[in-house]
C-alpha positions in Angstrom: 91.3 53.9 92.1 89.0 51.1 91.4 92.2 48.8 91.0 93.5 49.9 94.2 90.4 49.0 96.3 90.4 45.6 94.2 94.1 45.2 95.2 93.6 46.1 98.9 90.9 43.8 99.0 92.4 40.9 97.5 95.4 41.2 99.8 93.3 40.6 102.9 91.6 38.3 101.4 95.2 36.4 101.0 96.2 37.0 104.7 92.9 35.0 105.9 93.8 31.5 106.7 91.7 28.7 108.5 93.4 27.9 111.2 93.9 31.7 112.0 92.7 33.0 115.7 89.1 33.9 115.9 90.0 37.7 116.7 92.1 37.9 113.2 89.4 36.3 110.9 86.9 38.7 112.5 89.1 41.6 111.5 89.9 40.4 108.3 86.5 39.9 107.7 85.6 42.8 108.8 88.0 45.0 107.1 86.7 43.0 103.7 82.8 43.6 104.2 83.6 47.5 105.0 86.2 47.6 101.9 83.5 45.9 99.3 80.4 47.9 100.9 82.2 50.7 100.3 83.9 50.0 96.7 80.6 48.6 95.9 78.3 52.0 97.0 80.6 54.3 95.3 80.7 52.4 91.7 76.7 52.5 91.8 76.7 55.9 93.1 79.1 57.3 90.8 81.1 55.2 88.1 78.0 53.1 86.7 76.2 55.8 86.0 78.5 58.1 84.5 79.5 54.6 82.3 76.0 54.2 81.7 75.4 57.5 80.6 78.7 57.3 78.1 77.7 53.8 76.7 74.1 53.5 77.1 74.3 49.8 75.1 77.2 48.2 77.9 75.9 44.9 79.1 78.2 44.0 81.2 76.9 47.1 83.4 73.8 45.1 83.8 75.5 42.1 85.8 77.4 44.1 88.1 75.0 45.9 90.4 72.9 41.7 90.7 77.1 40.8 91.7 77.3 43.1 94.1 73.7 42.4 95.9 75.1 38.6 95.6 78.3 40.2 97.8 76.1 42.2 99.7 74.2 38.7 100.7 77.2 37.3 101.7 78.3 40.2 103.6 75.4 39.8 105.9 75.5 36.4 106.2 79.2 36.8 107.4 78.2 39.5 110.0 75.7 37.6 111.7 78.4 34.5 112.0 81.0 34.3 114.6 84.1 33.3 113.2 83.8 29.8 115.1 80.8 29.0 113.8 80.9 26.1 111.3 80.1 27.4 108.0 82.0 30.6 108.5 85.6 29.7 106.4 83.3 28.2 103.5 81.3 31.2 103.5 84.3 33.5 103.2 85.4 31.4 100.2 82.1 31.6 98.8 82.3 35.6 99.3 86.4 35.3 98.2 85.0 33.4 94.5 82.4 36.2 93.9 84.9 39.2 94.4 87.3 37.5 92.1 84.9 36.9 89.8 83.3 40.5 89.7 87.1 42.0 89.9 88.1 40.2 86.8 84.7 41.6 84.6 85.5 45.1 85.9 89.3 45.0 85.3 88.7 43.2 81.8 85.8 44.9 80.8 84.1 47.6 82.4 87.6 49.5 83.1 88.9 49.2 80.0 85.8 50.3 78.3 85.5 53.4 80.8 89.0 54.2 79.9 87.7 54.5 76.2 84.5 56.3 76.6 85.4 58.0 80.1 89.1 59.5 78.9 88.5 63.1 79.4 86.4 62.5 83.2 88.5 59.8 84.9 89.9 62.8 86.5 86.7 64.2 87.6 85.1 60.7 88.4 87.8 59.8 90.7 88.1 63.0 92.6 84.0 62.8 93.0 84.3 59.2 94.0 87.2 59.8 96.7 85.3 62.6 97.8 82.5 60.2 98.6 84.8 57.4 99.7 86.3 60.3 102.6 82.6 60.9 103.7 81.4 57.1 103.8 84.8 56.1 106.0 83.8 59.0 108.1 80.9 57.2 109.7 82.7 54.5 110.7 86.4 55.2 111.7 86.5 53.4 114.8 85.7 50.4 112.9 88.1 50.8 110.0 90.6 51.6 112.1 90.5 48.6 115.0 89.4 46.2 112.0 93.0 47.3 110.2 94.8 46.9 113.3 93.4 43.6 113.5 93.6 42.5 110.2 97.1 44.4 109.0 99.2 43.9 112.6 102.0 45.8 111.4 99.8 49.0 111.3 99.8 48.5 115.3 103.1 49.5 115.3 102.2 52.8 112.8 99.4 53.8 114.8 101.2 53.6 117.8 104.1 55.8 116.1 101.6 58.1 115.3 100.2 57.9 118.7 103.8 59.1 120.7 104.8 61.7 117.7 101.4 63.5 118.8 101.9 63.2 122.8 105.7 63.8 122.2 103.8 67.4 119.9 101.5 67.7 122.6 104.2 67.4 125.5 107.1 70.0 123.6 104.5 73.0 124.0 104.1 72.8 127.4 106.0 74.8 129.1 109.1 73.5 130.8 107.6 74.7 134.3 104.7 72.5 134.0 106.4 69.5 132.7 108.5 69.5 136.1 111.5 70.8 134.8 113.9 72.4 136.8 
């Protein structure tokens, strides 16, 4: 799971370009502050400690929660930018270097070691941490979902399938009287 949000993050951070419309660097942006806030609150929450607790003696637990306050500074700075400003692409690299940078300790490190000391909870630990992940997205789905939009176009078109399948639902039980049929 940890992968995945590393994944999902890295792919938007490869669909930003420079000379992108203001609106689509917002919602990539966006989409990659929520992402890492979220990636970031459930690994302290959850998977630190529960690595901690298995490998009391792991260093390399030490630098991650000072990377993701570094992210978490850049975050802000980002949010208080408009995507115009001058500044803004450079600061997105900046943010782009330290996610790569922390995703390469966790996927070389830190996961491999949980895998090791962790075998017989990953199970647990991920269904605890998705559990969290449902109730964090939960207060702020409006955000998430026109950030996505923005950011992933093609999910436009999905969410607008989605959109007629439940009015073309809604419209099959009423009955044929109502609907104006003869």
């Amino acid at each position: 799971m940890i992968k995945l949000d590393h994944a999902h993050v890295t792919a938007a951070f490869h669909r930003y370009r420079i000379d992108a419309p203001h609106w689509r660097k917002a919602a990539l942006v966006n989409t990659i502050c929520a992402a890492l806030e979220i990636h970031a609150q459930l690994e302290e929450e959850i998977f630190y400690p529960a690595l901690r607790a298995a490998k009391p003696t792991a260093i390399a637990i030490d630098k991650s929660v000072p990377e993701h306050n570094a992210m978490r500074d850049s975050i802000a700075k980002l949010r208080t930018m408009d995507p115009s400003t001058p500044g803004y692409d450079d600061t997105v690299m900046d943010l782009m270097r330290e996610v790569i940078h922390h995703v390469a300790d966790e996927e070389t490190i830190l996961l491999p070691m949980a895998e090791d000391v962790l075998a017989r909870d990953l199970r647990t630990l991920g269904a605890q941490m998705n559990t969290r992940r449902l109730q964090l997205v939960a207060g702020r789905p409006v955000e998430i979902a026109v950030n996505s939009a923005g950011a992933f176009p093609i999910l436009k078109f999905s969410l607008a399938g989605l959109a007629l399948v439940g009015l073309l639902a809604a419209f099959s039980r009423i009955p044929p009287a109502q609907r104006g049929a003869r």
